[in-house]
C-alpha positions in Angstrom: 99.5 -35.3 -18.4 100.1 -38.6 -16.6 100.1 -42.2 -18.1 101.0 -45.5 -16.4 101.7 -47.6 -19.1 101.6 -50.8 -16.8 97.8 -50.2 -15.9 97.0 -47.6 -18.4 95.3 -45.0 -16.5 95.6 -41.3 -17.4 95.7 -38.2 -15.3 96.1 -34.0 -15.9 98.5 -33.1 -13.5 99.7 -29.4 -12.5 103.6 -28.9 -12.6 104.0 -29.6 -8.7 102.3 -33.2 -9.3 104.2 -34.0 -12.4 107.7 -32.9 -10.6 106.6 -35.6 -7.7 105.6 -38.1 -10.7 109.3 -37.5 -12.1 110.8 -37.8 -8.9 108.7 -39.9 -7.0 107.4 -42.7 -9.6 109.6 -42.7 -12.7 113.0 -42.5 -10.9 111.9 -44.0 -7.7 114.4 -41.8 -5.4 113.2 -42.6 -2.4 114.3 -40.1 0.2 116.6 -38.3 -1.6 113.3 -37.2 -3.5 111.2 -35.8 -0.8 114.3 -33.7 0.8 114.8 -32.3 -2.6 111.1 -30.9 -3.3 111.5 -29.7 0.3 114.0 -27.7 -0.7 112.5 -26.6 -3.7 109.0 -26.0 -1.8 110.7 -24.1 1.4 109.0 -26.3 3.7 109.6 -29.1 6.5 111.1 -32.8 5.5 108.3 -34.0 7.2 106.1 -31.5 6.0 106.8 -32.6 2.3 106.8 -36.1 2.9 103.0 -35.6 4.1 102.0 -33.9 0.9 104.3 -36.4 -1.4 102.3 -39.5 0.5 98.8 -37.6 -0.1 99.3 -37.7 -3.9 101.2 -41.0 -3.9 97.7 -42.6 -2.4 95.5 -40.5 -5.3 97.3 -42.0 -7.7 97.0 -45.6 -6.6 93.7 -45.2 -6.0 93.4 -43.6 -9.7 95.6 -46.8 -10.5 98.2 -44.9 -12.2 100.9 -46.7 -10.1 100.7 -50.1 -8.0 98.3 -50.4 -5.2 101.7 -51.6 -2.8 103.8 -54.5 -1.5 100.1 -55.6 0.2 99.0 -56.8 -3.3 100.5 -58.6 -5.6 101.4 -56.6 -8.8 99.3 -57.2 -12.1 100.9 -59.8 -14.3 103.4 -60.9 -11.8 101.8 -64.1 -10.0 99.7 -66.6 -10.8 96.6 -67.3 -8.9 94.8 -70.6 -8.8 91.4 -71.1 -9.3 89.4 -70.2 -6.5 87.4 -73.9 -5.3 84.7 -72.1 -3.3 82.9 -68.7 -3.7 79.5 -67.4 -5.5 79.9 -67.9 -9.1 77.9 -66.7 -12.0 78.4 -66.5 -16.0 77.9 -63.9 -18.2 78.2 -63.0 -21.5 79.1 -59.2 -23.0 80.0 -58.0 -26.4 83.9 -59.4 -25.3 82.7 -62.2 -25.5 81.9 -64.8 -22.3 82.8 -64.4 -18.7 83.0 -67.1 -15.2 83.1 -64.7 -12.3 83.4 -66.5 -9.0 83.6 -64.0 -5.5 84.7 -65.3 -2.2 82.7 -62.7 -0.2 78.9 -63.3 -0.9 78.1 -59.8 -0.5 80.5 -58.4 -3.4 78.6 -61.2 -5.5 75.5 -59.8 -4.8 76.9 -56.4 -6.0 77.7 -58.0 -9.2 74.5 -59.9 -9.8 72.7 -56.8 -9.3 74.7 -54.4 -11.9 74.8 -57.5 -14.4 71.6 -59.1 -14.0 70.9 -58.5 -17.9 74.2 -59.8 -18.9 73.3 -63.2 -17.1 74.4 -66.6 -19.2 74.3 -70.1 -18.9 77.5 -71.7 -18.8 79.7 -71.3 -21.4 82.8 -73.7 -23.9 85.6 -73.6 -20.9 88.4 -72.9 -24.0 86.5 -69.8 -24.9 85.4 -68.4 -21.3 87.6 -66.1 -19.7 87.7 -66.6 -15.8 87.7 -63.7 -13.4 88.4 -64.5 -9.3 87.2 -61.6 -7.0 89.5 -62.9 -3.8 89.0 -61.3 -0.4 86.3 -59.4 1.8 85.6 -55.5 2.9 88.6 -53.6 2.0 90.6 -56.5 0.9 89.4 -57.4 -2.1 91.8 -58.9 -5.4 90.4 -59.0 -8.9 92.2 -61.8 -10.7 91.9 -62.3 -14.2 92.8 -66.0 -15.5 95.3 -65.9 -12.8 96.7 -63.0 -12.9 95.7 -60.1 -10.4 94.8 -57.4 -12.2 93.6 -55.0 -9.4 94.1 -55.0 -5.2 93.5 -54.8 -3.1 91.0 -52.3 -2.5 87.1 -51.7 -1.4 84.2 -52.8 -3.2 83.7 -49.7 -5.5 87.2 -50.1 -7.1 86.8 -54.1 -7.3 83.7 -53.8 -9.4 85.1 -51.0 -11.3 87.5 -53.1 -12.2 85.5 -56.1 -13.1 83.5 -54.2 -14.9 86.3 -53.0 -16.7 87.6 -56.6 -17.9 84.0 -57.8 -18.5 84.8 -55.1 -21.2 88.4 -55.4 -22.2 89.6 -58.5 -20.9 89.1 -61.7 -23.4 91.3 -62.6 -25.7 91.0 -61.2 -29.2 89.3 -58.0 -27.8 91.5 -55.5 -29.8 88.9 -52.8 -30.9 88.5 -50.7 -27.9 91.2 -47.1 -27.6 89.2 -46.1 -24.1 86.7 -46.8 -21.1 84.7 -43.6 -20.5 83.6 -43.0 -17.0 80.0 -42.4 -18.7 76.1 -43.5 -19.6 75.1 -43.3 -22.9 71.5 -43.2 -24.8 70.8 -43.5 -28.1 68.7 -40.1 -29.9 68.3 -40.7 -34.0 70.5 -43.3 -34.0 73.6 -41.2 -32.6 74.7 -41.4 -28.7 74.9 -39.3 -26.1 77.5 -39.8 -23.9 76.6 -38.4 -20.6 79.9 -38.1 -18.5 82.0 -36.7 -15.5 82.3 -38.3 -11.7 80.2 -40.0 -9.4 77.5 -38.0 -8.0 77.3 -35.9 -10.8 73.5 -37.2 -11.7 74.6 -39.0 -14.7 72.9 -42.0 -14.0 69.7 -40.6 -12.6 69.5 -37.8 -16.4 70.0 -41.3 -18.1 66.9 -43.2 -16.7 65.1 -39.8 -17.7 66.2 -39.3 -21.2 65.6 -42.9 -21.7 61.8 -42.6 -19.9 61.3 -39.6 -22.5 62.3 -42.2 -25.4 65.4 -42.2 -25.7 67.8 -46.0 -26.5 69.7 -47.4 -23.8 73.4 -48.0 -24.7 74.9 -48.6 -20.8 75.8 -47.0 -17.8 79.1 -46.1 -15.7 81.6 -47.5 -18.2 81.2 -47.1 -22.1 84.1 -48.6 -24.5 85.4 -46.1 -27.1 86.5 -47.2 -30.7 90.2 -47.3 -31.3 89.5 -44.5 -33.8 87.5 -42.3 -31.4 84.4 -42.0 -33.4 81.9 -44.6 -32.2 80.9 -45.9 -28.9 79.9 -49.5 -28.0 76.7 -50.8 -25.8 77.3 -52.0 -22.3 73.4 -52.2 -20.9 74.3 -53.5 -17.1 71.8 -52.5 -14.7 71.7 -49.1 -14.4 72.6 -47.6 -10.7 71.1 -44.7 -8.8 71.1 -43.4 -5.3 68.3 -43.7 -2.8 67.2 -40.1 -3.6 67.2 -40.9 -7.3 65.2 -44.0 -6.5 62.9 -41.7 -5.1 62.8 -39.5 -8.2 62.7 -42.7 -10.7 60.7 -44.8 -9.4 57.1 -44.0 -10.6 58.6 -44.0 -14.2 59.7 -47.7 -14.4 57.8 -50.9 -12.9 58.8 -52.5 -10.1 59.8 -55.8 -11.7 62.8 -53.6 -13.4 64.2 -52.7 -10.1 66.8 -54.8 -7.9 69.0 -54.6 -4.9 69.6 -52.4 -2.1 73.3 -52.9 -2.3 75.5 -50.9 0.2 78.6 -50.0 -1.6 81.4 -47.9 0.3 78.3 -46.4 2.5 76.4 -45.6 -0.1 73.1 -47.6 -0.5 72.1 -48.3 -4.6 69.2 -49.7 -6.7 69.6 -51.3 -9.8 67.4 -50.7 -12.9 67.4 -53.3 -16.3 66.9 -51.0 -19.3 67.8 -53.4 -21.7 64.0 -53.6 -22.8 64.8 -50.0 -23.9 67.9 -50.9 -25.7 68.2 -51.0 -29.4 69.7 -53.9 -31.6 72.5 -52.2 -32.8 76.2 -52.7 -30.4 77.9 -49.4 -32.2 76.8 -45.6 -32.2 78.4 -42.5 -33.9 78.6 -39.8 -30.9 76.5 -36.8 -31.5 77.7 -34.9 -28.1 79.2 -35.3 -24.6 77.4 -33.7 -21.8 78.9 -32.9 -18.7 75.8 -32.6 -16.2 76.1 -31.2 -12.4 72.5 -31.3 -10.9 71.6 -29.4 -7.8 68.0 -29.0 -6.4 66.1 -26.3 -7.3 69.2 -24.6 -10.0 68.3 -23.2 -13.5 69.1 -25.1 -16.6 72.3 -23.4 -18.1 74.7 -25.2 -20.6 77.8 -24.0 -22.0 79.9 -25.3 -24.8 83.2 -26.5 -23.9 86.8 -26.4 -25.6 88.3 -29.8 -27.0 91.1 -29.2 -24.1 88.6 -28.6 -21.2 86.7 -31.8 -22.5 89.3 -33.9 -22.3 90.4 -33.0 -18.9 86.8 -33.3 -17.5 86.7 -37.0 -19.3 90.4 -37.9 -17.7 89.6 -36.2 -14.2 85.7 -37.9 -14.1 87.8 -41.7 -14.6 87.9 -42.2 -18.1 91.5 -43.8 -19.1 93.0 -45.8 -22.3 93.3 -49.6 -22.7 94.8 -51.7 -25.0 98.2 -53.5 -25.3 99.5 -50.2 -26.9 97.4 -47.4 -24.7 96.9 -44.4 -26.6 95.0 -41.3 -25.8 94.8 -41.3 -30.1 91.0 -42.4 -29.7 90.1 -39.9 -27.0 91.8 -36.8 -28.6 89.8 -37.5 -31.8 86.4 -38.0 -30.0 87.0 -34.3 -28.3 88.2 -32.6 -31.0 84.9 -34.1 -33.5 82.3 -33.9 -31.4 81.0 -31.2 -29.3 81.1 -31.1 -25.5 78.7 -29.0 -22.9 79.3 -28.6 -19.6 75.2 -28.8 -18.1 74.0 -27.0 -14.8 70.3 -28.3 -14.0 68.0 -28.7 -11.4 66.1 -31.7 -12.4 66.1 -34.2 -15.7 63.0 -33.0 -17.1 64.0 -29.2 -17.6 67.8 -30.6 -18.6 66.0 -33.1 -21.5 64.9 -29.8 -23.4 67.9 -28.2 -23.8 69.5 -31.7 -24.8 67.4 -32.4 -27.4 68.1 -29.1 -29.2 71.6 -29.3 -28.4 71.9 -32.5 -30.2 69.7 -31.4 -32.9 71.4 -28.4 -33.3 74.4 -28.4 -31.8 76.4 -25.1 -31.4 79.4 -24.4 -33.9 81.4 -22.0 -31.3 82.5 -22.4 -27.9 81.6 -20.0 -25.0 84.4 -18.0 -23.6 
């Protein structure tokens, strides 16, 4: 397993990546490091260095080491406030946010996914301030001047102010982990519906919570530091144009919002805060893993705390804090069951779910 303790991101590696991650990262040996695993891996220097590069980029991308010399590293520089952009306030369970965006079109990105999070204008002294610098490919997240991601394109920028909207302020000390995830509220317990993008999280969300189900938040759900509760984060839930398709005679039009193109990929927004209960904390019944295909059968399989936490660390999920732990994470895996879902469609998938929560299985398919 790999952990950056700088930006706190967490990885499962095989023992080829974690002998580049010795080599490579921690003892930064340069050369010397590529013509030894080219020795080891009876193959070209050049060969080698192709492969060692490859995983190098993963990883920054993943944010398990620094993005490069292009970007200045978190924590290291202090950034200015920016005097001209697109700015809008908002205000999350962290507590009160300024975020001001030099490009217009990442701001509308952002006032899409947090159109029910918008706030009038909040103390200065208890606001914290988040810059998003740049355009296209080029954009810097800067938190109370200090970059804190960049640069990068417009799906890791939001991730990553999204990510501070949740664990940024001052004071915020009760959060262990960010799981990639939606969540729903069923009896008062959550469901946390994880794994990676495209996986029809999103679009099984807006179902479950159609079929009555509370709306706790979508794409990134904070994790109590002792692993047993989740908290609400209801931004505007995002789906595909095919989902919009699927979705879109189950919610009024009034709840919907954008286009927004985002690395080629065109989204919609849907506010399902109407649908969200009053209470900010849930006890986690069970994490589902869903995979939806057209026309496959419905077929769920309970999963091993191991195999659950390496879907929830390869899907995105990672560890904050100022001492990162992956305490919070083991305990959620090992108390709570996990099920990996097949499914064709959200309607068939929300009958098995309901009895899986209900009744949820006490072994674990082999």
């Amino acid at each position: 397993m790999l952990f950056s303790t700088s930006t706190r991101a967490v990885a499962v590696a095989n023992r080829t990546a974690a002998m580049v991650w010795k080599l490579c990262v921690q003892a930064v040996a340069g050369t010397a490091a590529v013509r030894e695993l080219a020795a080891l891996w009876r193959m070209e220097v050049a060969s080698a260095e192709r492969v060692i590069d490859g995983l190098l980029d993963t990883w920054r991308s993943a944010g398990l080491i620094p993005a490069g010399d292009a970007a200045p590293a978190a924590g290291t520089e202090a950034f200015p406030p920016l005097r001209a952009g697109v700015e809008a306030s908002y205000r999350s369970d962290a507590g009160c946010f300024k975020i001001t965006s030099e490009d217009p079109a990442f701001a509308a990105v952002m006032e899409a996914v947090l159109a029910p999070l918008a706030a009038g204008p909040a103390p200065v002294d208890r606001t914290c301030r988040i810059d998003v610098r740049g355009i296209a490919e080029t954009y810097t997240v800067v938190r109370d001047g200090e970059a804190v991601y960049g640069p990068g394109n417009v799906a890791l920028a939001r991730h990553a102010v999204l990510s501070n909207l949740l664990t940024g302020h001052p004071g915020q000390r009760r959060i262990s982990a960010v799981l990639h995830a939606s969540a729903v509220s069923l009896g008062g317990r959550a469901l946390v519906v994880a794994g990676d993008c495209g996986s029809g999280k999103s679009t099984l969300t807006a179902g479950l919570v159609h079929q009555g189900a509370g709306y706790i938040g979508d794409d990134l759900i904070p994790l109590s530091r002792d692993g047993s509760r989740i908290g609400a984060f209801p931004v505007a839930l995002s789906v595909k144009q095919g989902a919009r398709e699927t979705l879109r005679p189950l919610y009024p039009e009034r709840l919907w919002s954008g286009p927004v193109s985002i690395n080629g990929h065109v989204l919609h927004y849907i506010d399902l805060t109407h649908c969200a209960g009053v209470a900010q904390t849930f006890p986690v019944a069970a994490i589902l893993f869903p995979k939806f295909r057209t026309g496959a059968t419905t077929e769920i399989e309970r999963l091993t705390p191991e195999a659950a936490l390496q879907h929830l660390l390869a899907s995105g999920s990672r560890t904050v804090g100022a001492d990162p732990t992956i305490e919070g994470l083991c305990r959620l895996v090992n108390s709570t069951p996990a099920y990996r879902l097949a499914h064709g469609g959200w309607r068939a998938a929300s009958e098995v779910i309901a009895s899986v929560v209900q009744s949820p299985s006490d072994s674990y398919d082999a």
